[in-house]
VOKE-617414 format. One record per atom (N, C-alpha, C): x, y, z; atom name; chain; residue number from 1. Coordinates in nm, 2 decimals, m for minus. Each point is the difference from the previous one (the first is absolute). Layout:
residues N
@u->X&v->Y&w->Z&atom->CA&chain->A&n->NUM .
...
//
This chain:
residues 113
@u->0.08&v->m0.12&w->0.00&atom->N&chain->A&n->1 .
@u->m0.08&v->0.12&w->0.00&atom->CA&chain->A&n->1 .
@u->0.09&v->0.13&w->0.00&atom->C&chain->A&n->1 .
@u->0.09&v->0.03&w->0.06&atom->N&chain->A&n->2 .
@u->0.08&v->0.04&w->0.02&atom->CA&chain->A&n->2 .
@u->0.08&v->0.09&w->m0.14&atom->C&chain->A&n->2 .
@u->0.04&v->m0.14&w->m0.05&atom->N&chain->A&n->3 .
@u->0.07&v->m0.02&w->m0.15&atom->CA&chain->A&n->3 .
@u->m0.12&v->0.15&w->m0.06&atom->C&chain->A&n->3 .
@u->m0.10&v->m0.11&w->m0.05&atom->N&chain->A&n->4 .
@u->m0.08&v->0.11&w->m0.08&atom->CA&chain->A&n->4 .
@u->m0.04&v->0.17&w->0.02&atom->C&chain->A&n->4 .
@u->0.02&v->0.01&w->0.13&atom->N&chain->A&n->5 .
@u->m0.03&v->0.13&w->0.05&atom->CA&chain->A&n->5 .
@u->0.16&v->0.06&w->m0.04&atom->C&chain->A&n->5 .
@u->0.10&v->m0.06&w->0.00&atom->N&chain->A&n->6 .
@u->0.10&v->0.08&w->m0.04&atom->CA&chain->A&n->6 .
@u->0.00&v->0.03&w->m0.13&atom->C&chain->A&n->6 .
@u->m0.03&v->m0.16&w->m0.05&atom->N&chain->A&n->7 .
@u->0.00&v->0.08&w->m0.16&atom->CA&chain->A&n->7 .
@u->m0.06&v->0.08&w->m0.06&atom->C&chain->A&n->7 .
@u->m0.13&v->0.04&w->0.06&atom->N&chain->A&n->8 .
@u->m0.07&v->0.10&w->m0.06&atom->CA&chain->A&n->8 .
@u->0.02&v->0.13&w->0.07&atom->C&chain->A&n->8 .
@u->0.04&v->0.03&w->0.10&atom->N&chain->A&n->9 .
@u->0.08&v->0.08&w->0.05&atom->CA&chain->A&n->9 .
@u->0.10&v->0.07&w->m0.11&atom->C&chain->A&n->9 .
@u->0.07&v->m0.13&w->0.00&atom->N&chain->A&n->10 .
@u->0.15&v->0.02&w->m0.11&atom->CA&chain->A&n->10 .
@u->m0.03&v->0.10&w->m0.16&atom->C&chain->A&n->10 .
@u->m0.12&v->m0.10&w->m0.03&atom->N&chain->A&n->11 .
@u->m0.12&v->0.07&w->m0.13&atom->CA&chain->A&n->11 .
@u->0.00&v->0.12&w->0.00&atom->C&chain->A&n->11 .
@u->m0.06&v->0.01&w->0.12&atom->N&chain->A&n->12 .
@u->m0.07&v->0.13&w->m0.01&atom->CA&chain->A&n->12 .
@u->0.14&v->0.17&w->0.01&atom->C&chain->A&n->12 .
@u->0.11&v->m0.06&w->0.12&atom->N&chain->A&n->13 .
@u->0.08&v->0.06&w->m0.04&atom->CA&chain->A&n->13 .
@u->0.08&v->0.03&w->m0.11&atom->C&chain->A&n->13 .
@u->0.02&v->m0.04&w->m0.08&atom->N&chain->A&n->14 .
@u->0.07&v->m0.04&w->m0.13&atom->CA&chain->A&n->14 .
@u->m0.10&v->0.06&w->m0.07&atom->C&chain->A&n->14 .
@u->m0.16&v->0.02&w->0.01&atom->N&chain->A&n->15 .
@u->m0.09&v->0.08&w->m0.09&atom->CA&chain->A&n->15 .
@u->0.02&v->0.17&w->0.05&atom->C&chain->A&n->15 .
@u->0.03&v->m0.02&w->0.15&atom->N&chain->A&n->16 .
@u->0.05&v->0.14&w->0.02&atom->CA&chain->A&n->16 .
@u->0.08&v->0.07&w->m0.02&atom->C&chain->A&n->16 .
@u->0.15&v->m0.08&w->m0.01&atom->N&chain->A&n->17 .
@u->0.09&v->0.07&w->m0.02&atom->CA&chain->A&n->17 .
@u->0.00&v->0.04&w->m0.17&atom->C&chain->A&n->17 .
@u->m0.06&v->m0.10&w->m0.08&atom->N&chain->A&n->18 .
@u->0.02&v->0.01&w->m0.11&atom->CA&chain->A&n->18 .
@u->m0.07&v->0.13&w->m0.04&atom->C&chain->A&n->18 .
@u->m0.12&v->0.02&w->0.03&atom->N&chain->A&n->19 .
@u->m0.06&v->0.14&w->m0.02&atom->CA&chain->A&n->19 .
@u->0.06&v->0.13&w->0.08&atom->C&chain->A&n->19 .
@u->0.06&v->m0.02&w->0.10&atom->N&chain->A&n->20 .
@u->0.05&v->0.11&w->0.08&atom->CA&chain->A&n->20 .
@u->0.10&v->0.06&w->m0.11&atom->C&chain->A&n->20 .
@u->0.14&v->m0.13&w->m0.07&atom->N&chain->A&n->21 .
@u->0.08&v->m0.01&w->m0.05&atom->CA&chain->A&n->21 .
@u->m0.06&v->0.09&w->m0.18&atom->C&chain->A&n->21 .
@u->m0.10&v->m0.03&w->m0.05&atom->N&chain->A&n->22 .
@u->m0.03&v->0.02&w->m0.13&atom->CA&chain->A&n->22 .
@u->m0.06&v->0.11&w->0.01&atom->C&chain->A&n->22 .
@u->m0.08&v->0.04&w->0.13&atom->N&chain->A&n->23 .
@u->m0.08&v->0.14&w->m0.04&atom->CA&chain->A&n->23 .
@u->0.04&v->0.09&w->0.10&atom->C&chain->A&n->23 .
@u->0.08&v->m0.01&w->0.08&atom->N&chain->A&n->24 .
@u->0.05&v->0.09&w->0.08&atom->CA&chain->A&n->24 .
@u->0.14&v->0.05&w->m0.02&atom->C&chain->A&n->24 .
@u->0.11&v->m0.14&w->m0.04&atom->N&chain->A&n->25 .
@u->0.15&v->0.07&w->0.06&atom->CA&chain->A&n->25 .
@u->0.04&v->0.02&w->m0.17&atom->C&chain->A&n->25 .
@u->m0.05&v->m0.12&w->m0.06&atom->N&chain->A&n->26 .
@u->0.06&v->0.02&w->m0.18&atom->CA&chain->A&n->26 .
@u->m0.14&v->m0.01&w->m0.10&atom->C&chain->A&n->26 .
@u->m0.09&v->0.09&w->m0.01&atom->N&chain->A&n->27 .
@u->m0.07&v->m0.01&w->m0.07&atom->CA&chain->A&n->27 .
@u->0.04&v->0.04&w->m0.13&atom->C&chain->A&n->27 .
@u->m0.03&v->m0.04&w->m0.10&atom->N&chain->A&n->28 .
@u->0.03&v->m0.01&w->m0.14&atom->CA&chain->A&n->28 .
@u->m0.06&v->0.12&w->m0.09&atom->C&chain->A&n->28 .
@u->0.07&v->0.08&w->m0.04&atom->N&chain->A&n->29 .
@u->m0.05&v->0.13&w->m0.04&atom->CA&chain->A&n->29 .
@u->0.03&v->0.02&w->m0.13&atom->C&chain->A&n->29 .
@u->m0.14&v->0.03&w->m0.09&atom->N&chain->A&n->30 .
@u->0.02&v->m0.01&w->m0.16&atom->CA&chain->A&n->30 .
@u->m0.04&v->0.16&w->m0.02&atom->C&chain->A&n->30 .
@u->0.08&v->0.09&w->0.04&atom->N&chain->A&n->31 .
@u->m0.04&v->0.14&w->m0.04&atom->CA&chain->A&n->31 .
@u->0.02&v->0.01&w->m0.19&atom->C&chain->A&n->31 .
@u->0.14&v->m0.08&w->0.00&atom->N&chain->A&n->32 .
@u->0.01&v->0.05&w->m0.12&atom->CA&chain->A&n->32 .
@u->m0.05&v->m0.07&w->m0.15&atom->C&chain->A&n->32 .
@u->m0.13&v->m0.11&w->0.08&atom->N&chain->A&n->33 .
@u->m0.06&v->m0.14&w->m0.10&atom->CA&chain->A&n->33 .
@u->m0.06&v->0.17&w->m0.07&atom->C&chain->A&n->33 .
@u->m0.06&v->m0.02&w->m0.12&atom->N&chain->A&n->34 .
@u->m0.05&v->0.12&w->m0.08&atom->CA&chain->A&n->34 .
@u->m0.10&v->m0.12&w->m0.13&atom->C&chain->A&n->34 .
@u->m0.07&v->0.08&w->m0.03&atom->N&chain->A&n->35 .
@u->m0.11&v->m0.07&w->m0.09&atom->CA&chain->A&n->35 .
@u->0.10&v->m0.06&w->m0.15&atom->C&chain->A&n->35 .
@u->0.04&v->0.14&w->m0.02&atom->N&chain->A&n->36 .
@u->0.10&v->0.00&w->m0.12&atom->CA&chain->A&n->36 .
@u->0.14&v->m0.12&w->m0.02&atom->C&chain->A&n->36 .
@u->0.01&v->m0.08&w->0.14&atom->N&chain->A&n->37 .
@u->0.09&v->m0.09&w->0.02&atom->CA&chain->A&n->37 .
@u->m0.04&v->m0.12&w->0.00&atom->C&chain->A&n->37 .
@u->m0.13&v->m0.04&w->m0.04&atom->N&chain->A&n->38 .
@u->m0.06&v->m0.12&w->m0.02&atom->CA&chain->A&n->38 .
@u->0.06&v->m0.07&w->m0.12&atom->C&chain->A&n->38 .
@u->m0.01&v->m0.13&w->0.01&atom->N&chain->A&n->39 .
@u->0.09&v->m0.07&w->m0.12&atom->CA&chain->A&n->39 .
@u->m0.10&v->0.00&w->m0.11&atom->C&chain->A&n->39 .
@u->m0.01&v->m0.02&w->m0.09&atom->N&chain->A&n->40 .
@u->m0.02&v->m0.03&w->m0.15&atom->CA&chain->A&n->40 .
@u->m0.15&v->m0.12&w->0.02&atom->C&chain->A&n->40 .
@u->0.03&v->m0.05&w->0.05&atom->N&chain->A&n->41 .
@u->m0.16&v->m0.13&w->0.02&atom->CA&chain->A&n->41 .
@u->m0.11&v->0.10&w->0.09&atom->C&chain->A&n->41 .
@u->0.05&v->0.02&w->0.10&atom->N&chain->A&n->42 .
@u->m0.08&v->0.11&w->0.11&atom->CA&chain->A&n->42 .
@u->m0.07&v->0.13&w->m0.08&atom->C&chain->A&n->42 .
@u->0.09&v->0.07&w->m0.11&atom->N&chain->A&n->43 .
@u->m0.03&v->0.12&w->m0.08&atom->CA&chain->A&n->43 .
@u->m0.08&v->m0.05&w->m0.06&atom->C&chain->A&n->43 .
@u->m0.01&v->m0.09&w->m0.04&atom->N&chain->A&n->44 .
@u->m0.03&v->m0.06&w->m0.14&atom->CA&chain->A&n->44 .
@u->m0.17&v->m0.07&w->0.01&atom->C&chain->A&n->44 .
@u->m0.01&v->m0.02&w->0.15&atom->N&chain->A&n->45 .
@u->m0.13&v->m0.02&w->0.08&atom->CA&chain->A&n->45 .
@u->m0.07&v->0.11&w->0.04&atom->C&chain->A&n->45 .
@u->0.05&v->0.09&w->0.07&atom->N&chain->A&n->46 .
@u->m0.05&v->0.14&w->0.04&atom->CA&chain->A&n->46 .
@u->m0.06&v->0.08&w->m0.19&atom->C&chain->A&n->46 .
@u->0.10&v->m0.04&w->m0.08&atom->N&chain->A&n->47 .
@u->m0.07&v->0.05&w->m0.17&atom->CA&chain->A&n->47 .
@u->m0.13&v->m0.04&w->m0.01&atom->C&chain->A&n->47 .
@u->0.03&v->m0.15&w->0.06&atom->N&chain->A&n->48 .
@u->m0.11&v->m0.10&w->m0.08&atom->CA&chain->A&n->48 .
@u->m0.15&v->0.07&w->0.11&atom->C&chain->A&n->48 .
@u->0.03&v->0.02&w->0.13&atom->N&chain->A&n->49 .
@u->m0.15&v->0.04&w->0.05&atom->CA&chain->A&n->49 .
@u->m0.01&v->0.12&w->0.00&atom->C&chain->A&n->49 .
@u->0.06&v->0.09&w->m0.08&atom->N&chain->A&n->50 .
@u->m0.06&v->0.14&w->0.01&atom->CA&chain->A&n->50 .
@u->m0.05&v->0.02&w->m0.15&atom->C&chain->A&n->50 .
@u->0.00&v->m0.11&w->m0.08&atom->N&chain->A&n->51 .
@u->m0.06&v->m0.03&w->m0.12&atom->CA&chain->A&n->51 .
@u->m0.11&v->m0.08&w->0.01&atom->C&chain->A&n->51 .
@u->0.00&v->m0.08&w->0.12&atom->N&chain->A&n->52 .
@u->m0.14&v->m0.04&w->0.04&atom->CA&chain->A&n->52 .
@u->m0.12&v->0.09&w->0.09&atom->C&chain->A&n->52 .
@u->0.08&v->0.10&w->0.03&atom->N&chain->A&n->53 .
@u->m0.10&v->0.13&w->0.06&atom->CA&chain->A&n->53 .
@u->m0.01&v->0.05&w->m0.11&atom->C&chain->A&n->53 .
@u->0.08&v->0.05&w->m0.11&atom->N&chain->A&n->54 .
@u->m0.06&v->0.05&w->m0.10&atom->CA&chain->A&n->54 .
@u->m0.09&v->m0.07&w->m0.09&atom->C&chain->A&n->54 .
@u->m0.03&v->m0.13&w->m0.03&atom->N&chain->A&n->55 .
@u->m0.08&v->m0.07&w->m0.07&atom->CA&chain->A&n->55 .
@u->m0.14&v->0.08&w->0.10&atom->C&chain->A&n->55 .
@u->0.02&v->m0.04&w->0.08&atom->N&chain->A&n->56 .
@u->m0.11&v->0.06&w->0.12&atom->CA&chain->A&n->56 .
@u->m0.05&v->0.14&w->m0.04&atom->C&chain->A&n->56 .
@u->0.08&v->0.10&w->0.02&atom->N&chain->A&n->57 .
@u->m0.07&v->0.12&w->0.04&atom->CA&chain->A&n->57 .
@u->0.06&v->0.13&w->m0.16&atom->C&chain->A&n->57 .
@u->0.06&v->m0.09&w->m0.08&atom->N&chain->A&n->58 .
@u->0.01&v->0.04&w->m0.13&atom->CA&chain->A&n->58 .
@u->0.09&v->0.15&w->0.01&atom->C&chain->A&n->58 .
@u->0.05&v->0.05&w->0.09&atom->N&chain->A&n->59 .
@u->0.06&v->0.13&w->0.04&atom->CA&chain->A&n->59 .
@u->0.13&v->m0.03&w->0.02&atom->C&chain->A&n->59 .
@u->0.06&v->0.05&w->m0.12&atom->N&chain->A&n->60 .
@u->0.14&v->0.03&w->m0.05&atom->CA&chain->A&n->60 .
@u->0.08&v->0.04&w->0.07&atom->C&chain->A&n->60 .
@u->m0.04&v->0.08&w->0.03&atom->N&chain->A&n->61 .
@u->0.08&v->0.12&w->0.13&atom->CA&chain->A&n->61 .
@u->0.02&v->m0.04&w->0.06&atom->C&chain->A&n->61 .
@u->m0.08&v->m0.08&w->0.12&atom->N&chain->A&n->62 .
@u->0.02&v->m0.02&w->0.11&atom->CA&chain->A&n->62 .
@u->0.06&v->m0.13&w->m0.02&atom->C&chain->A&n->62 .
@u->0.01&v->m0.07&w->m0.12&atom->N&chain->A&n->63 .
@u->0.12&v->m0.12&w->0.03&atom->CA&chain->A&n->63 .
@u->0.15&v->0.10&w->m0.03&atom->C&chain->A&n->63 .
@u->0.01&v->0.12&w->m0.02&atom->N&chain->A&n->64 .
@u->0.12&v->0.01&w->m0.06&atom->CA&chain->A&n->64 .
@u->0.03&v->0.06&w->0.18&atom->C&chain->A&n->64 .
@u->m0.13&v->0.06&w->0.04&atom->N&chain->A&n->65 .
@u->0.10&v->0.00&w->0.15&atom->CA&chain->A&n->65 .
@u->0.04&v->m0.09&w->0.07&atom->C&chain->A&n->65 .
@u->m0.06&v->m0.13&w->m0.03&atom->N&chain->A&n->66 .
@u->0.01&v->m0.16&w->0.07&atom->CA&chain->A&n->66 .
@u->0.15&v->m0.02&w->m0.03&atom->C&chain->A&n->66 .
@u->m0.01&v->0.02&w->m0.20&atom->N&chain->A&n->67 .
@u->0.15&v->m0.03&w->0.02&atom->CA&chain->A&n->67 .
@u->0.10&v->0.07&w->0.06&atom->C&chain->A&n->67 .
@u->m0.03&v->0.14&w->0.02&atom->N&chain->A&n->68 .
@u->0.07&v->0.14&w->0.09&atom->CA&chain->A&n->68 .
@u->0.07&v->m0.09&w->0.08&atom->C&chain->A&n->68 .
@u->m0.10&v->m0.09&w->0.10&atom->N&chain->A&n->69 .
@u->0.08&v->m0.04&w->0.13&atom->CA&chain->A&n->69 .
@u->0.11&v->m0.11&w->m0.02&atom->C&chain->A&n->69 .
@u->0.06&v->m0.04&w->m0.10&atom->N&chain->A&n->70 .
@u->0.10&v->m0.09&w->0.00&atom->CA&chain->A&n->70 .
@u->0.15&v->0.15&w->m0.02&atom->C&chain->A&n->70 .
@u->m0.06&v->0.09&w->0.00&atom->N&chain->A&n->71 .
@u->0.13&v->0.05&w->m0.02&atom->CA&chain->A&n->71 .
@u->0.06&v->0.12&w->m0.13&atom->C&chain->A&n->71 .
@u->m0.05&v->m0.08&w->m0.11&atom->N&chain->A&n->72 .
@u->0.05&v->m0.04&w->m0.15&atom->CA&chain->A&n->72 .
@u->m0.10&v->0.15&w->m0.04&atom->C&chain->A&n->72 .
@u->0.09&v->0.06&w->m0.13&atom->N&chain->A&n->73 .
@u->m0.03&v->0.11&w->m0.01&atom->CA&chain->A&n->73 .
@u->m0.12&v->0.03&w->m0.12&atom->C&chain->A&n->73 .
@u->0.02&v->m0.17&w->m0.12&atom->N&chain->A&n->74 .
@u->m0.04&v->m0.01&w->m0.11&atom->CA&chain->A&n->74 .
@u->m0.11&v->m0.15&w->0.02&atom->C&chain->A&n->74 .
@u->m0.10&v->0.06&w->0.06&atom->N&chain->A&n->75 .
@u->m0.07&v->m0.13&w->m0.01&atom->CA&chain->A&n->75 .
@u->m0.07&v->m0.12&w->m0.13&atom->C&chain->A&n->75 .
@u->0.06&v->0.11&w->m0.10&atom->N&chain->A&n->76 .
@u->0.00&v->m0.09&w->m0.16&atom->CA&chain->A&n->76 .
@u->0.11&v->m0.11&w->0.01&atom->C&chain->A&n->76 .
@u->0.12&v->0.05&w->0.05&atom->N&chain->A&n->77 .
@u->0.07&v->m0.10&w->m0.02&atom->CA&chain->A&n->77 .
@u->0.03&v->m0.08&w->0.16&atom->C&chain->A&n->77 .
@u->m0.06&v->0.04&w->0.07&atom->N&chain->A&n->78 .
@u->m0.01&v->m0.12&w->0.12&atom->CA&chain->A&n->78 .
@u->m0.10&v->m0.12&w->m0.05&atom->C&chain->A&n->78 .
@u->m0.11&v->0.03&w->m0.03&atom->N&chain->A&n->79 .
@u->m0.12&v->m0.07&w->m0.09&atom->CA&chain->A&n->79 .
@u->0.08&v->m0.11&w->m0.06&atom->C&chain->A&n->79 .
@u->0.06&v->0.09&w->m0.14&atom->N&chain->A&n->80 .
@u->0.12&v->m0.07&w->m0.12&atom->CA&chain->A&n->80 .
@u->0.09&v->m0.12&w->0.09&atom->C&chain->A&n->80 .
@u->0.06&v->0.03&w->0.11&atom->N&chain->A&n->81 .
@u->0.07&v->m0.09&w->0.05&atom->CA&chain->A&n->81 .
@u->m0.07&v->m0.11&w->0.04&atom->C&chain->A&n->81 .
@u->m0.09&v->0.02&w->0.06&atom->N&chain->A&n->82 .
@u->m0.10&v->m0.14&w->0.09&atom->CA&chain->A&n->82 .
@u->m0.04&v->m0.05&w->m0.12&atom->C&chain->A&n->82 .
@u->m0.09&v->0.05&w->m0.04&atom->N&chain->A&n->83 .
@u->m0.03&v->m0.09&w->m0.19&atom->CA&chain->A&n->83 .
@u->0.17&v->m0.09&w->0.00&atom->C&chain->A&n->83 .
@u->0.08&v->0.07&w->m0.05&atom->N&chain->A&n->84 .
@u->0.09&v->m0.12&w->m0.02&atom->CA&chain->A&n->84 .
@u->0.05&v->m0.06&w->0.09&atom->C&chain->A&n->84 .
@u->0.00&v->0.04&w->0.11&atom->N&chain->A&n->85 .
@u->0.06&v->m0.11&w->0.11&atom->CA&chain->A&n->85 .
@u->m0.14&v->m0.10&w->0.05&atom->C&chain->A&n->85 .
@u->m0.08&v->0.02&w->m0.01&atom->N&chain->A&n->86 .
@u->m0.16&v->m0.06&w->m0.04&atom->CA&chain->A&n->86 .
@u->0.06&v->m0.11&w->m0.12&atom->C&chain->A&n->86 .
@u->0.01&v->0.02&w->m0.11&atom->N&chain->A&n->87 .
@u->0.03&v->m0.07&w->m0.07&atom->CA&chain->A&n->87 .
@u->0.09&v->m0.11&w->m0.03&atom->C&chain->A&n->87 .
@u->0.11&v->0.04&w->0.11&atom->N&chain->A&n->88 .
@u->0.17&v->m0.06&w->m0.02&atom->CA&chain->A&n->88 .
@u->m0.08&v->m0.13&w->0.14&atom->C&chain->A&n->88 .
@u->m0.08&v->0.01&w->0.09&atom->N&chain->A&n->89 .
@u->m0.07&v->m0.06&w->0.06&atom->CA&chain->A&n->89 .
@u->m0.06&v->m0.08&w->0.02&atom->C&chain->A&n->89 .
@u->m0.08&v->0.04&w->m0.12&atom->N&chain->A&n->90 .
@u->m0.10&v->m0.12&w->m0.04&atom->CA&chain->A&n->90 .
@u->m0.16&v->0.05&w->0.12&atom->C&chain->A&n->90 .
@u->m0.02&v->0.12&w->m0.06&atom->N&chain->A&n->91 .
@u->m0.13&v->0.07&w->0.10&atom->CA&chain->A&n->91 .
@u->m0.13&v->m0.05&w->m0.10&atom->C&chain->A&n->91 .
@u->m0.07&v->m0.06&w->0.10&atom->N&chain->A&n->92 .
@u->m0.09&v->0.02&w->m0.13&atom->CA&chain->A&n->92 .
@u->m0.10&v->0.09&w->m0.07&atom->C&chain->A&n->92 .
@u->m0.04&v->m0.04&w->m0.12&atom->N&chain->A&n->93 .
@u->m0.03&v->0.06&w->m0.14&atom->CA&chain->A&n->93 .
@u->m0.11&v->0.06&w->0.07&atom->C&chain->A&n->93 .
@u->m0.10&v->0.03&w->0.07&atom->N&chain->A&n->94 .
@u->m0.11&v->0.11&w->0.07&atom->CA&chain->A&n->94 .
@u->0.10&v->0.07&w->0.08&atom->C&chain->A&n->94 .
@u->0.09&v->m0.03&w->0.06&atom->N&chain->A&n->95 .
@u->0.08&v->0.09&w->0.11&atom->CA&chain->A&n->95 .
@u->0.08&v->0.18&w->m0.12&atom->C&chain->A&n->95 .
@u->0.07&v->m0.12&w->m0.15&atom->N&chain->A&n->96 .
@u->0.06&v->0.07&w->m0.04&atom->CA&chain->A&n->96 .
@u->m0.10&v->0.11&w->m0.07&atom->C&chain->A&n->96 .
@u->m0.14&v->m0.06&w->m0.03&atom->N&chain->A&n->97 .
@u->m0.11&v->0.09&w->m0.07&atom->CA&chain->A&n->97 .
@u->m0.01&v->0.11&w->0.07&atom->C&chain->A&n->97 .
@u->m0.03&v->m0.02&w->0.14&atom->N&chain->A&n->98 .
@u->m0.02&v->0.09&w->0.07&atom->CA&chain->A&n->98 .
@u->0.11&v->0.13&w->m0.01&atom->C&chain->A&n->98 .
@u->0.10&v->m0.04&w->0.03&atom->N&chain->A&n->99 .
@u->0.16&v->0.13&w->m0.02&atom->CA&chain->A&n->99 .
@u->m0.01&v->0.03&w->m0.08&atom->C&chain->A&n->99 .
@u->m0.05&v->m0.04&w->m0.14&atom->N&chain->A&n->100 .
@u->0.02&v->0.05&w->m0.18&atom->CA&chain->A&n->100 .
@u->m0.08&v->0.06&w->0.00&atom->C&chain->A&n->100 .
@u->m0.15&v->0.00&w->0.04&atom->N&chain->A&n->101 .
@u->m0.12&v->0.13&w->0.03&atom->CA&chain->A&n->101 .
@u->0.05&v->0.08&w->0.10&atom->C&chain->A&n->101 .
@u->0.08&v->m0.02&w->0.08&atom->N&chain->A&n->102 .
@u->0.06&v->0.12&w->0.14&atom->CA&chain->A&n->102 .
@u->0.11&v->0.07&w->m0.06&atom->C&chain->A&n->102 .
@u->0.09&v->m0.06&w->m0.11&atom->N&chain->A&n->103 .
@u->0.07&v->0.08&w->m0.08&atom->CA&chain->A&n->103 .
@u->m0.09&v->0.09&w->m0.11&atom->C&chain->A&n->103 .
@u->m0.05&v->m0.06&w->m0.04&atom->N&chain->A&n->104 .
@u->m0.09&v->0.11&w->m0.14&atom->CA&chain->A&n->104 .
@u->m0.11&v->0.09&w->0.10&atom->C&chain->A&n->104 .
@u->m0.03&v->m0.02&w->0.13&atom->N&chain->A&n->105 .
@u->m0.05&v->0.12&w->0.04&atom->CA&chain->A&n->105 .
@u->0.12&v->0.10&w->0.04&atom->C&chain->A&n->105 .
@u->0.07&v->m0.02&w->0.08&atom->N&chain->A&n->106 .
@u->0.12&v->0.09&w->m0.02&atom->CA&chain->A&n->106 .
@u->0.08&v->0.06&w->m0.06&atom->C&chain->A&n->106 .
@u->0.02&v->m0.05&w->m0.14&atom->N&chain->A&n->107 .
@u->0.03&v->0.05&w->m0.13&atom->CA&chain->A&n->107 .
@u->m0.07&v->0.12&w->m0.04&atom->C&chain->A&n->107 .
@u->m0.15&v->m0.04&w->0.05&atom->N&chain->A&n->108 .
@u->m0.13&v->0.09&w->m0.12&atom->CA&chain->A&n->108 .
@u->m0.01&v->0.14&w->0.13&atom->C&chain->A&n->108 .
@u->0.07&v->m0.04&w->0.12&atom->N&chain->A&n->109 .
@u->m0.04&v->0.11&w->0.04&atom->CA&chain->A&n->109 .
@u->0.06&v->0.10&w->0.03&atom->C&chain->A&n->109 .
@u->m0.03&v->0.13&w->0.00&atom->N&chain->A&n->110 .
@u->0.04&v->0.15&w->m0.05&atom->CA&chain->A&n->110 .
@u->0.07&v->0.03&w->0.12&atom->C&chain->A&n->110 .
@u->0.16&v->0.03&w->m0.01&atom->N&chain->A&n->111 .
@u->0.04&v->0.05&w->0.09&atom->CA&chain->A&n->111 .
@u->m0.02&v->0.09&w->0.08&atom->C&chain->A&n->111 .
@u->m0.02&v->m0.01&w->0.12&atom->N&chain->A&n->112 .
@u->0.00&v->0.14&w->0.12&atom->CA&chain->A&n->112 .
@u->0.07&v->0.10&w->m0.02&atom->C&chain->A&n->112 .
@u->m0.06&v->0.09&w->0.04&atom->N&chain->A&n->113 .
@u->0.11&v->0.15&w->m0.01&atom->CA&chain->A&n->113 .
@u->m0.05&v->0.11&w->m0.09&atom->C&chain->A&n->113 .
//
């Protein structure tokens, strides 16, 4: 009886220290993670659903501020990139339809300013 009372004792400290350890003395700090530092598959997904909100709500604009948030200054050619890394992939053929209608809205639409 004895035994088991220690061991879970033992458990439970080892669940303490380990969180005292992780969120108090070294907690892990991603100040400098940024949208624009996402790899190429992750980009390339974030394309693909801000092309599925625009299938949605048909406003151009507001996907070009969706793509705003990755960073990237030319959201024609962030689009351009995911299509081909989409492709080099093997995304499938409704995924890649969707970005080819999210490119040709972005194309057709009249720059700001």
């Amino acid at each position: 009886m004895a035994r088991r009372i220690f061991f879970f004792i033992a458990i439970l400290l080892g669940i303490a220290i380990g969180l005292g350890i992780g969120w108090g003395i070294l907690p892990r700090l991603n100040e400098t993670a940024q949208p624009e530092t996402l790899r190429a598959d992750y980009r390339t997904d974030y394309v693909l659903m801000v092309a599925e909100a625009y299938r949605s709500d048909q406003n151009a604009s507001l996907a070009q501020r969706r793509l705003a948030f990755l960073g990237e200054t030319d959201p024609v050619r962030m689009v351009q990139e995911a299509i081909v890394f989409g492709g080099q992939v093997g995304y499938a053929s409704a995924d890649m339809e969707l970005m080819l209608r999210l490119l040709q809205a972005l194309q057709n639409l009249k720059p700001q300013g």
